[in-house]
C-alpha positions as CSV (number, residue, x, y, z in Angstrom):
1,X,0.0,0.0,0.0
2,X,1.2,3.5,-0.5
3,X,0.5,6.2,2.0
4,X,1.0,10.4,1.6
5,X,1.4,12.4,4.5
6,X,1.8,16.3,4.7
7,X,3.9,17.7,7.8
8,X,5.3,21.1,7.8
9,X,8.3,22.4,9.3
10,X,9.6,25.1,11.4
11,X,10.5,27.8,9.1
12,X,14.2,28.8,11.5
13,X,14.7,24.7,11.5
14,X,14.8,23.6,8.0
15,X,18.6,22.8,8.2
16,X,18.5,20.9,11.7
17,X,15.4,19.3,10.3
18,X,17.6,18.4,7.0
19,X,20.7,17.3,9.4
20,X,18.5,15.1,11.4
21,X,17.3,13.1,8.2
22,X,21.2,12.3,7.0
23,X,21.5,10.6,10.8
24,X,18.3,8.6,11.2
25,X,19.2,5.9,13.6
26,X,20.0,2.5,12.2
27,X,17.8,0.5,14.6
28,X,15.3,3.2,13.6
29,X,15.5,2.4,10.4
30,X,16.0,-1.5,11.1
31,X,12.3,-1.2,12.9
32,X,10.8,0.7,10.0
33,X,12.1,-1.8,7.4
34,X,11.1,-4.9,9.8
35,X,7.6,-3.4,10.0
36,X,6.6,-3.7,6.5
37,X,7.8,-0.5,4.8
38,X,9.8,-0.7,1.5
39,X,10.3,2.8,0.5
40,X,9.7,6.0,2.4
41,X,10.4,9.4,0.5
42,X,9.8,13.0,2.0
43,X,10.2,15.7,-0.5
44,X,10.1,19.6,1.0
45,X,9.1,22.5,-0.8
46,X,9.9,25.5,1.4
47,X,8.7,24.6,4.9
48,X,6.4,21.9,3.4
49,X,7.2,17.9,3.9
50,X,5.6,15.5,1.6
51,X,6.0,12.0,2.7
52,X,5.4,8.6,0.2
53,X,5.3,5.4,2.1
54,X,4.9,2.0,0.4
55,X,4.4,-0.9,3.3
56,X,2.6,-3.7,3.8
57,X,0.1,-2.4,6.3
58,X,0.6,1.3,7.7
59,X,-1.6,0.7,11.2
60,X,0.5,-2.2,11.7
61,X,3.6,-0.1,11.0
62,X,2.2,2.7,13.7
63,X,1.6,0.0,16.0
64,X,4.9,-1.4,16.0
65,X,6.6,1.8,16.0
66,X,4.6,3.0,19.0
67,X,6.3,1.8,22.0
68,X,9.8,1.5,21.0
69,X,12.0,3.5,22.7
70,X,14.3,4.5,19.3
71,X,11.1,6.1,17.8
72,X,10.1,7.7,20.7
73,X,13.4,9.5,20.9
74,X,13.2,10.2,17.2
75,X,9.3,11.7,18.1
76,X,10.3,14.2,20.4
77,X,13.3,15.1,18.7
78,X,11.1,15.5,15.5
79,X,8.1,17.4,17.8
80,X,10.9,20.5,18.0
81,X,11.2,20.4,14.4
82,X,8.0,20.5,13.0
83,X,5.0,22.7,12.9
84,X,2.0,20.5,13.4
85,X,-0.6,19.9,9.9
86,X,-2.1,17.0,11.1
87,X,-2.0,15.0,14.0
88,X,-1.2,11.1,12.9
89,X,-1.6,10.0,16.4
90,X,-5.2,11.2,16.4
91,X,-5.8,9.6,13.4
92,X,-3.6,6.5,13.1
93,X,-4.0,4.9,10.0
94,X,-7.2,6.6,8.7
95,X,-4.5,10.2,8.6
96,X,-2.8,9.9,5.8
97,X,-3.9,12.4,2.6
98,X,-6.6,11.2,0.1
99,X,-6.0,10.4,-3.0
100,X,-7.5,13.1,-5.5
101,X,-5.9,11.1,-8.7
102,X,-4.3,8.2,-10.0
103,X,-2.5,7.5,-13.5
């Protein structure tokens, strides 16, 4: 399956933002990969982050992500990055953006 998302970020923390993405933990990572996910791409344009997820199951990737302690870290760290466009937590699964068109 292929999620979109839409998070925004801080307009004085682009760059930290940008830095934090080229040191994403490895168990981090590890987790993501061993939850279902094949690909996960975030484009910005200005302050504006446009995630594409393909994975297997995206509430099952949430719920395996919740509780570990490596994403939690990542979370907060990620919380003083970002302006918030939508809370995922709220939503879970049912979040992501709908799909307007397909080719």
């Amino acid at each position: 399956m292929r999620v979109a998302l839409h998070t925004r970020v801080r307009v004085d923390r682009i760059e930290a933002y940008e830095t934090a993405h080229q040191e994403v933990p490895q168990e981090l990572t590890a987790a993501i990969r061993a939850a279902g996910v094949t690909e996960w791409t975030i484009w910005r344009s200005g302050t504006e982050l446009f995630h594409l997820i393909e994975c297997a199951d995206y509430a099952r990737l949430l719920a395996e992500l919740e509780e570990l302690p490596v994403n939690i870290a990542w979370q907060a760290r990620m919380a003083e990055l970002l302006d918030v466009v939508h809370d995922y937590s709220d939503g879970g699964a049912d979040a992501s953006l709908p799909v307007v068109w397909n080719l």
